[in-house]
C-alpha positions as CSV (number, residue, x, y, z in Angstrom):
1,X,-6.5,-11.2,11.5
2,X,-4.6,-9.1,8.9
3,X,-5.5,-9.4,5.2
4,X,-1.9,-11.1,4.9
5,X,-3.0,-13.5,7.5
6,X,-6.0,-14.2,5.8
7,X,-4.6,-14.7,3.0
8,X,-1.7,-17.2,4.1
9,X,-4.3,-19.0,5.8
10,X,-6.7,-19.7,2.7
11,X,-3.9,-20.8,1.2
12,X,-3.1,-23.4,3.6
13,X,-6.6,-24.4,3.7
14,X,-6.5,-24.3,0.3
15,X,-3.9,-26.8,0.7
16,X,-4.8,-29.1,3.2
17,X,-8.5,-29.2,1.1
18,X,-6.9,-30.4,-2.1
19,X,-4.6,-32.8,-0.8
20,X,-8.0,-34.0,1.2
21,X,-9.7,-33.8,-1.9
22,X,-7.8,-35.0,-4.5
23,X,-7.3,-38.2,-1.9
24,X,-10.5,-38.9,-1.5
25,X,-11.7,-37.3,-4.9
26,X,-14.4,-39.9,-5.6
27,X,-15.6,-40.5,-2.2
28,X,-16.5,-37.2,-1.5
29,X,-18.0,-36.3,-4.5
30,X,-20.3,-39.5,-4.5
31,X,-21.0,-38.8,-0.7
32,X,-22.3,-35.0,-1.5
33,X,-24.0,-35.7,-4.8
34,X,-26.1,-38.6,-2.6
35,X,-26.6,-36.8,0.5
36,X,-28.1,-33.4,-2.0
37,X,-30.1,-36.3,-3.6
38,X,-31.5,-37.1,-0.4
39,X,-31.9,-34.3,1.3
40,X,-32.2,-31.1,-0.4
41,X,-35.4,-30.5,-1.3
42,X,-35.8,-26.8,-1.0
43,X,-33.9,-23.6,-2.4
44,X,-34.6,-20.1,-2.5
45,X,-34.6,-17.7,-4.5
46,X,-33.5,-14.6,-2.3
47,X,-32.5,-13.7,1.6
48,X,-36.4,-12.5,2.1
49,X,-37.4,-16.1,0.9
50,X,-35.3,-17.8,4.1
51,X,-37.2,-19.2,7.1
52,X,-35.9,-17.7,9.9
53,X,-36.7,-18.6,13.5
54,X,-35.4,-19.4,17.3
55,X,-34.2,-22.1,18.4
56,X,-35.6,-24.0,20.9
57,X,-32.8,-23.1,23.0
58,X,-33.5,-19.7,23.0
59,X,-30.4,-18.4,22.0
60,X,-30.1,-19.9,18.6
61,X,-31.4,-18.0,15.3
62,X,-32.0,-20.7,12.7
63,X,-32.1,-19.7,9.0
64,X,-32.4,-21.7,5.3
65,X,-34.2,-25.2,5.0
66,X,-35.2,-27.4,7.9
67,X,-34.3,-30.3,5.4
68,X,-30.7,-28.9,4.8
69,X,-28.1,-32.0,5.3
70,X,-25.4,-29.5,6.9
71,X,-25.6,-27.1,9.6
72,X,-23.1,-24.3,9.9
73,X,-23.1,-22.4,13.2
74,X,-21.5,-19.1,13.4
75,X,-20.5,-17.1,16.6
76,X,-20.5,-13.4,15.2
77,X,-19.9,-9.9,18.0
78,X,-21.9,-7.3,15.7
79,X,-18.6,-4.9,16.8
80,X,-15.9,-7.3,15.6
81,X,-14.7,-6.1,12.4
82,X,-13.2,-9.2,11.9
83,X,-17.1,-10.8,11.7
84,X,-17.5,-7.4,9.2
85,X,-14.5,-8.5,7.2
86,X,-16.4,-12.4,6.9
87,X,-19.6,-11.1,5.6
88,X,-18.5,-8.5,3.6
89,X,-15.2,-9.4,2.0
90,X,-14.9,-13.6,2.8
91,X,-17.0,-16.3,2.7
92,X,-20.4,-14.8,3.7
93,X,-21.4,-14.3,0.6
94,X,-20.8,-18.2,-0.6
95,X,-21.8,-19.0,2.9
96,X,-25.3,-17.2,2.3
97,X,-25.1,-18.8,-1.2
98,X,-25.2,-22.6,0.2
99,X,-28.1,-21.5,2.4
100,X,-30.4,-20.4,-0.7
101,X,-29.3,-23.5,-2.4
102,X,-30.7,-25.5,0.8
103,X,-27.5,-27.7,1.0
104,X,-26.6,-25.7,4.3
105,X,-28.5,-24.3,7.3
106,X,-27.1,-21.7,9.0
107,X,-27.9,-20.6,12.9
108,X,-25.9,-17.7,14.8
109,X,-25.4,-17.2,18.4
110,X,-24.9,-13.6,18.5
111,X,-22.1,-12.8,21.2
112,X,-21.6,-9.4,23.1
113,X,-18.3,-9.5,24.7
114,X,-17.0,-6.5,23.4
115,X,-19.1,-4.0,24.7
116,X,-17.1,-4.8,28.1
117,X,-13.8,-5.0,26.4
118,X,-14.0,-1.5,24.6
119,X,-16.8,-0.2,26.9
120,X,-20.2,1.3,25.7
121,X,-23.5,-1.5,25.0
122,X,-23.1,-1.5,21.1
123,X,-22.9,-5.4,20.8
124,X,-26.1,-5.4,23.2
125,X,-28.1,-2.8,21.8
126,X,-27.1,-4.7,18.0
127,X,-28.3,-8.1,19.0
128,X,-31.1,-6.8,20.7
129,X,-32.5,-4.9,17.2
130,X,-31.8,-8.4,15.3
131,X,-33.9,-10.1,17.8
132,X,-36.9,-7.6,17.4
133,X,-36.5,-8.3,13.7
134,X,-36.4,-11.6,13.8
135,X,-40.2,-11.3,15.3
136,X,-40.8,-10.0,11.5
137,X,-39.2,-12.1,9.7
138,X,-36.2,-10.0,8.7
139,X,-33.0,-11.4,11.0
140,X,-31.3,-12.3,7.6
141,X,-31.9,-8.5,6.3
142,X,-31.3,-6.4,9.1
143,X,-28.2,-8.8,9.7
144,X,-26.7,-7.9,6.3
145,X,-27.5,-4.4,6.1
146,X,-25.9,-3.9,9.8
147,X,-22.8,-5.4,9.0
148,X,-22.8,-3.4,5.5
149,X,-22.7,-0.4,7.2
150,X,-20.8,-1.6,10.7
151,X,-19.4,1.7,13.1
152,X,-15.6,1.4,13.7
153,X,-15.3,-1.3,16.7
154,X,-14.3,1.5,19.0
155,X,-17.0,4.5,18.2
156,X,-20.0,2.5,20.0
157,X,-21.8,3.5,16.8
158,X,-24.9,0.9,17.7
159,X,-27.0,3.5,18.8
160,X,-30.4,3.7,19.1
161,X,-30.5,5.8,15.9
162,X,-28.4,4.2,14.1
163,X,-29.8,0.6,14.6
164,X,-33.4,2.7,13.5
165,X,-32.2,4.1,10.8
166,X,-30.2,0.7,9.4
167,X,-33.8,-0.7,9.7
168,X,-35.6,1.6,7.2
169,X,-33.4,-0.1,4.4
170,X,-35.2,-3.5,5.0
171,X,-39.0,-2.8,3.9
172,X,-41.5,-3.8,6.3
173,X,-39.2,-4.1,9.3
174,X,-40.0,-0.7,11.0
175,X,-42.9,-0.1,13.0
176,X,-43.5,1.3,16.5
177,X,-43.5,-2.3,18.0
178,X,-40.2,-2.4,16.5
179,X,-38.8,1.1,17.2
180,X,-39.7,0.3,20.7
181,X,-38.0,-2.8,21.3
182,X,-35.1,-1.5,20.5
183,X,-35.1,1.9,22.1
184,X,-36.1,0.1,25.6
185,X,-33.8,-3.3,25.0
186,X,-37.0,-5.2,24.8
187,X,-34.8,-8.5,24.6
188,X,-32.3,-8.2,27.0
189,X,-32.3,-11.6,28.3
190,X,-32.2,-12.9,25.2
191,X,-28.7,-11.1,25.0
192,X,-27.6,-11.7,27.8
193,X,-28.4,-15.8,27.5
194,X,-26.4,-15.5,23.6
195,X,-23.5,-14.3,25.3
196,X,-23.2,-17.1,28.1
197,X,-23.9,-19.3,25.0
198,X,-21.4,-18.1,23.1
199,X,-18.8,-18.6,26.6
200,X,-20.1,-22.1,27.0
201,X,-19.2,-23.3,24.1
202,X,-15.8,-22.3,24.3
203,X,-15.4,-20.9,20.8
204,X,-11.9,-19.0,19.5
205,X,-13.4,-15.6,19.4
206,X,-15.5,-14.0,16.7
207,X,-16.3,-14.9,13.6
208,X,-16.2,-18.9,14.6
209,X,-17.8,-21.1,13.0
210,X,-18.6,-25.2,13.7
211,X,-20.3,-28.0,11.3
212,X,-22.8,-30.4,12.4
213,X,-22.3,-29.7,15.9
214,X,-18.3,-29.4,15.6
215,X,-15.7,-26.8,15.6
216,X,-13.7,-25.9,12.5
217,X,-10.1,-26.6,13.3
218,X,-7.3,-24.0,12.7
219,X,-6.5,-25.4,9.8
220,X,-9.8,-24.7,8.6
221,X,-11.1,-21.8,10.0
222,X,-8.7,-19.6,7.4
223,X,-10.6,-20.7,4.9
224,X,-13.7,-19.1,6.4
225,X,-11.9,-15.7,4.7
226,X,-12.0,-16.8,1.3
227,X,-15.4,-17.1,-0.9
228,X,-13.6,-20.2,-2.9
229,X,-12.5,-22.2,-0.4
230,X,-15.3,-21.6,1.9
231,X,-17.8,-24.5,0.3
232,X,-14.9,-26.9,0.7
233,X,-14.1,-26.1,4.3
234,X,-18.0,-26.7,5.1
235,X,-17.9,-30.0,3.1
236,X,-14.9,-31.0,4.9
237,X,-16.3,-29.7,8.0
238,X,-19.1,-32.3,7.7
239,X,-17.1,-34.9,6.5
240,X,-15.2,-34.4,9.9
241,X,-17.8,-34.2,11.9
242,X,-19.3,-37.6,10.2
243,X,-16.1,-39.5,11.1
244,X,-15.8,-38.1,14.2
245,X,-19.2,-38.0,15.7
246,X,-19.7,-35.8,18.8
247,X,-19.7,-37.5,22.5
């Protein structure tokens, strides 16, 4: 998606959001205001404060409060530039911002389709480091520091050496339990399982993201691009998912 693209699209959003909004001002103001009365009763103060765990499902990373009244579940490649282009330039930042506030949760299913697209094991060896350091407690820190510094999609730069010397940014990550599980692939399966997840559930591509259980349209997925429409497209998000509750 081309910064034009992008652009076009969080305008539409944009759009269809305020034309939402302004229509149903009062409603969904007095429905978020109740629901953060309700249930948001935990906030943090930085990324290295966030609970992070897995899923029962063993393929899901879970991060912010348990007691958050809106999930947001995001299908990122670690090669896609386009998932480097969300977190560093769009709506990660607000995203990540909602999650410290405890309003939102936010899980990942880490995909690895690329590696057979552009050949190499990049996207394997990438998830593979953020599953040994979600064992430590630092998913959410190794995660941003990766896609800070993310190799050009087609260099393969996930190497071994890489990945271990990303993860002497985040203090306390490295040890040789750690070093090791990434220099042998210590979670393979675990790889291997997030990418059949990811085909399962039939997502766009990478970044994707779906509310409460449900995928962001077209119209709203733009508006994952942009840091100020972002918080609307999750709100609306839920407020579509409510109406239109999953089979």
């Amino acid at each position: 998606m081309s910064g034009g693209t992008r652009r076009t699209a969080a305008l539409m959003v944009g759009t269809v959001l305020a034309g939402a909004l302004v229509a149903g001002c009062g409603g969904v103001a007095d429905a978020d205001s109740g629901a953060r009365e309700d249930v948001i009763t935990t906030s943090f103060k930085s990324s290295e404060e966030l609970p992070e765990r897995l899923a029962e499902d063993g393929t899901t990373v879970v991060v912010g409060a348990a007691s958050a009244g809106t999930v947001v579940h995001l299908y990122e490649d670690m090669r896609c530039p386009v998932c480097e282009d969300f977190e560093e330039d769009g709506g990660g930042g607000a995203l990540r911002d909602m999650t410290l506030s405890g309003e939102v949760r936010t899980e990942y299913t880490l995909a690895s389709f690329l590696d057979d697209r552009l050949g190499g094991r990049g996207s394997e060896r990438a998830a593979n480091a953020l599953r040994a350091a979600l064992e430590r407690g630092k998913f959410v820190e190794y995660h941003d520091v990766l896609f800070a510094h993310q190799p050009e999609e087609v260099v393969d730069g996930y190497t071994d050496a890489f990945l271990l010397r990303m993860a002497s940014q985040v203090d306390g990550l490295r040890d040789k339990e750690f070093d090791a599980a990434v220099r042998t692939v210590k979670y393979r399966d675990f790889v291997t399982a997030s990418e059949q997840a990811y085909e399962a559930d039939e997502v766009p591509g990478t970044p994707s993201a779906a509310v409460n259980g449900r995928l962001l349209d077209d119209r709203l997925r733009g508006g994952l691009f942009d840091a100020s429409t972002l918080p609307m497209v999750v709100r609306m998000g839920a407020l579509t998912a409510a109406a239109q509750p999953a089979s």
